[in-house]
Structures are given as structure tokens and as C-alpha cells.
N, C-alpha and C positions, 0 to 999 in steps of 0.2 A: 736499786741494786747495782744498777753501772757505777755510781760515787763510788760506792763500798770498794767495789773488785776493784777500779780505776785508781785509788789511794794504796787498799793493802797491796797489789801487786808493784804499781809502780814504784810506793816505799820501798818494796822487797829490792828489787831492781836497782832502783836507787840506791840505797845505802848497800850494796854487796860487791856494787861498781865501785862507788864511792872508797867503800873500803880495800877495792885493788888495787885503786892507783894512788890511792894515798899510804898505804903499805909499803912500797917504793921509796917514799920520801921521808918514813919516819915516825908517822903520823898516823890514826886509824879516828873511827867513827866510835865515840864512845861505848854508843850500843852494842858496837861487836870487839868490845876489848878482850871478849872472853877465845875466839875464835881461836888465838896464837898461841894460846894455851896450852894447845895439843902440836904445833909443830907448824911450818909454814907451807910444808904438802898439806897436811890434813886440814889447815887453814882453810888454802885456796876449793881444797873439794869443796869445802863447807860456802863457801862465798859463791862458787859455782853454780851448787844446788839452791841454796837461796835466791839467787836470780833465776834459775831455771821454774823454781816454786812461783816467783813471782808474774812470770812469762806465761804461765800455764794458769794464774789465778788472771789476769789480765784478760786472754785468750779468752776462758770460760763465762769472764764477764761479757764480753764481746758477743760471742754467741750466745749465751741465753739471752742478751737482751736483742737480737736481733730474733729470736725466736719469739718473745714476748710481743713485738711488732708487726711481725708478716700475718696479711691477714689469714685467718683460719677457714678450710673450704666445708662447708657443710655438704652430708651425701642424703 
């Protein structure tokens, strides 16, 4: 389950970053050629949330699998 959340969010991340600072120079992430479509405010929201999406799918991997680990106390 860590792989999983560890790749989709860090993708996320990755390419939304990717796509801000190469935004600047000209340039974008193919994937997100659609983003500019609607404006370069509404862009950046969009690139925003998608890292933010990503930070929070990272996170969740992070703790469930830290949950999945600790041992469980019987009563």
C-alpha cells in the first residue's frame, strides 16, 4: 500500500511542481498541457491543488501504513 500512495502522490507532487517552474520558462509537463486552458490564475489553483492532492495521498499512506505496523493491544 506504501508503493502505491508513495508513487501516486509523489507523481502528483512532482509533476504540479514540475509544471510551475517550468511554466516560467515556456515550457510545461505534457500531462498537464490541458491546465492553461482555462487561464494562468486558474492554472496555478489547479497545480496547487494537485500538489496539495498529492501531499495528502502521501500523508495517508504514511499513516495507514504506520498503523498497519504498531502492534495491536489485546483487552
Amino acid at each position: 500500500m506504501l508503493r502505491i500512495t508513495n508513487t501516486v502522490g509523489g507523481g502528483l507532487m512532482l509533476a504540479s511542481f514540475a509544471s510551475t517552474i517550468l511554466y516560467f520558462f515556456d515550457y510545461n509537463v505534457k500531462l498537464l498541457l490541458w491546465v492553461d486552458m482555462f487561464g494562468p490564475t486558474v492554472g496555478f489553483l489547479i497545480r496547487a491543488v494537485m500538489f496539495l492532492v498529492g501531499a495528502a495521498v502521501l500523508a495517508a499512506g504514511f499513516l495507514f501504513e504506520s498503523q498497519m505496523q504498531a502492534p495491536q493491544e489485546q483487552s
